[in-house]
Backbone as a chain_set.jsonl record, in Angstrom:
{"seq": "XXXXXXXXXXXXXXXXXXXXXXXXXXXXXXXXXXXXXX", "coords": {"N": [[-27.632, -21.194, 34.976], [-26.985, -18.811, 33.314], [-26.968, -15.564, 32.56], [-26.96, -13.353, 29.856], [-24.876, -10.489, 28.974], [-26.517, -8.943, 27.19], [-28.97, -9.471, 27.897], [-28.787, -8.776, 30.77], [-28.692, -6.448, 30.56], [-31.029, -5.404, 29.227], [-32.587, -6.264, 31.523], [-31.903, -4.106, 33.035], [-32.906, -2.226, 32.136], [-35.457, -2.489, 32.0], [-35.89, -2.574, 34.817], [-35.257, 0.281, 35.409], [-37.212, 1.72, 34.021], [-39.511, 0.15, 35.453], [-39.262, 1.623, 37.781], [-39.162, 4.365, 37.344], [-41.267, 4.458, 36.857], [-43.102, 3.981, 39.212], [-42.356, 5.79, 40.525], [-43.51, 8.355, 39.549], [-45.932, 7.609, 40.174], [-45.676, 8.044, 42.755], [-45.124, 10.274, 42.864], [-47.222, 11.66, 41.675], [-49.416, 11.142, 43.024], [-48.79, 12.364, 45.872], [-49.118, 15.012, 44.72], [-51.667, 15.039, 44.501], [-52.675, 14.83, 46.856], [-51.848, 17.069, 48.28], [-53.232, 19.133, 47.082], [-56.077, 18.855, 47.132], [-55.931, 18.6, 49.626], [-55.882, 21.267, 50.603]], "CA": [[-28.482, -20.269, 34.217], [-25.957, -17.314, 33.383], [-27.411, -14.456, 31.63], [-25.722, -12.532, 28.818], [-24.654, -9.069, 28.894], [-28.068, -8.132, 26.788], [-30.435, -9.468, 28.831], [-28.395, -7.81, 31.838], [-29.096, -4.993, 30.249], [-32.357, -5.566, 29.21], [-33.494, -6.373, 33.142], [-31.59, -3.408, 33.765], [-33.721, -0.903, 31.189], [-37.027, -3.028, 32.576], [-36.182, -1.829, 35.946], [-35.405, 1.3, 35.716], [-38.999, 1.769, 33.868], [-40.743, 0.465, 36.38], [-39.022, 2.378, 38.714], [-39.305, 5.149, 37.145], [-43.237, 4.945, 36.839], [-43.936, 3.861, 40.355], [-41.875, 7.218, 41.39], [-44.246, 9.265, 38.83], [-46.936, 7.359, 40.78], [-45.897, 8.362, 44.077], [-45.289, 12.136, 42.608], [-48.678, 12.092, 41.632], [-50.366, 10.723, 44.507], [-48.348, 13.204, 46.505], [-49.497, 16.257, 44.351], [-53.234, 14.791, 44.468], [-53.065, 14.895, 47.903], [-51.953, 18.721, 48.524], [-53.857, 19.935, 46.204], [-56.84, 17.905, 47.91], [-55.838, 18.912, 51.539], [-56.067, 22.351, 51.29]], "C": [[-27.832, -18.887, 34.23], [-27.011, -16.961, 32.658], [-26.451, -13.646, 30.942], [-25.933, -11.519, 28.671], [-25.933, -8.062, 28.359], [-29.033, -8.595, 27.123], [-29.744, -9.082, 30.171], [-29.121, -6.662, 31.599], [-30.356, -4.317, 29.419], [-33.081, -5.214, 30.471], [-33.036, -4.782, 33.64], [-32.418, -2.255, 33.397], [-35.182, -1.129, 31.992], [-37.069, -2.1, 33.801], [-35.897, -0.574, 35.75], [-36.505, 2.203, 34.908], [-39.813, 1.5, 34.843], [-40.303, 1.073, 37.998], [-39.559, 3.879, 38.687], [-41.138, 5.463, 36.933], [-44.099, 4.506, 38.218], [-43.093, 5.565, 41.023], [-43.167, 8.276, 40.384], [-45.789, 8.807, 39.277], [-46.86, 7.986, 42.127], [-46.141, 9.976, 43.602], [-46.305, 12.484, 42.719], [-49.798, 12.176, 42.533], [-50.27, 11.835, 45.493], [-48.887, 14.581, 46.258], [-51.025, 16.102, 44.176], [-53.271, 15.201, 46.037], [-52.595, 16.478, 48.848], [-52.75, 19.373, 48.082], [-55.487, 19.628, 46.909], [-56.854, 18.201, 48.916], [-55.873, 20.29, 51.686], [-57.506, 22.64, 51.556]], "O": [[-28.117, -17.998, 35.033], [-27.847, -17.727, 32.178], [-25.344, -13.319, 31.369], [-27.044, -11.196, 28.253], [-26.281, -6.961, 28.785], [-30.104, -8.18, 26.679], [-30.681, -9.129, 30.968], [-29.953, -6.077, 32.291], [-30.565, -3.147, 29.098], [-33.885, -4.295, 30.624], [-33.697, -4.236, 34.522], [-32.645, -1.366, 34.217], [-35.869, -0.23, 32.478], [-37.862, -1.173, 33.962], [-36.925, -0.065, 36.198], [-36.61, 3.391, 35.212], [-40.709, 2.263, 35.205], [-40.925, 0.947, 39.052], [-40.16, 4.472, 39.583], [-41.856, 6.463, 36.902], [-45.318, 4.607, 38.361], [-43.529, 6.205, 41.979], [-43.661, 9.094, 41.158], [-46.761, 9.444, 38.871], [-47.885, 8.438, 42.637], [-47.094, 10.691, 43.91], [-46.674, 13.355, 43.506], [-50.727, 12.964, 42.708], [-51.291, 12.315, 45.984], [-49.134, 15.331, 47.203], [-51.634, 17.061, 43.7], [-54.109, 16.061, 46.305], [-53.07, 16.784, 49.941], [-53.095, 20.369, 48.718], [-56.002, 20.71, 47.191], [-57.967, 18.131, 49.438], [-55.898, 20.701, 52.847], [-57.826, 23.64, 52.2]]}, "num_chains": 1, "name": "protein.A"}
Protein backbone atom coordinates (compact mmCIF):
# COMPACT_ATOMS: atom_id res chain seq x y z
CA UNK A 1 0.00 0.00 0.00
CA UNK A 2 2.49 2.81 -1.29
CA UNK A 3 1.12 6.20 -1.38
CA UNK A 4 1.76 8.74 -4.14
CA UNK A 5 3.53 11.89 -3.82
CA UNK A 6 -0.13 13.76 -3.66
CA UNK A 7 -1.57 12.08 -1.08
CA UNK A 8 1.94 12.51 0.80
CA UNK A 9 1.28 15.74 0.46
CA UNK A 10 -2.13 15.83 1.09
CA UNK A 11 -1.53 13.94 4.76
CA UNK A 12 1.09 16.37 5.00
CA UNK A 13 -1.32 19.74 4.48
CA UNK A 14 -4.04 17.61 6.81
CA UNK A 15 -1.51 17.61 9.48
CA UNK A 16 -0.21 20.57 9.61
CA UNK A 17 -4.02 21.93 9.97
CA UNK A 18 -4.70 20.08 12.64
CA UNK A 19 -1.71 20.99 14.17
CA UNK A 20 -2.01 24.13 13.62
CA UNK A 21 -5.58 24.40 15.29
CA UNK A 22 -4.86 22.34 18.33
CA UNK A 23 -1.82 25.00 18.93
CA UNK A 24 -4.54 27.96 18.44
CA UNK A 25 -6.42 25.80 20.98
CA UNK A 26 -3.81 25.62 23.44
CA UNK A 27 -3.06 29.59 22.77
CA UNK A 28 -6.43 30.17 23.64
CA UNK A 29 -6.90 28.13 26.57
CA UNK A 30 -3.68 29.66 27.80
CA UNK A 31 -4.92 33.33 27.26
CA UNK A 32 -8.43 32.26 28.90
CA UNK A 33 -6.72 31.27 31.71
CA UNK A 34 -4.58 34.59 32.54
CA UNK A 35 -6.98 36.64 31.83
CA UNK A 36 -9.25 34.47 34.28
CA UNK A 37 -6.52 34.19 37.04
CA UNK A 38 -6.02 37.54 37.73
Amino acid sequence: MSSTPEQRKANRRLGLILASVAIAFMVGFMVKMTWLGR
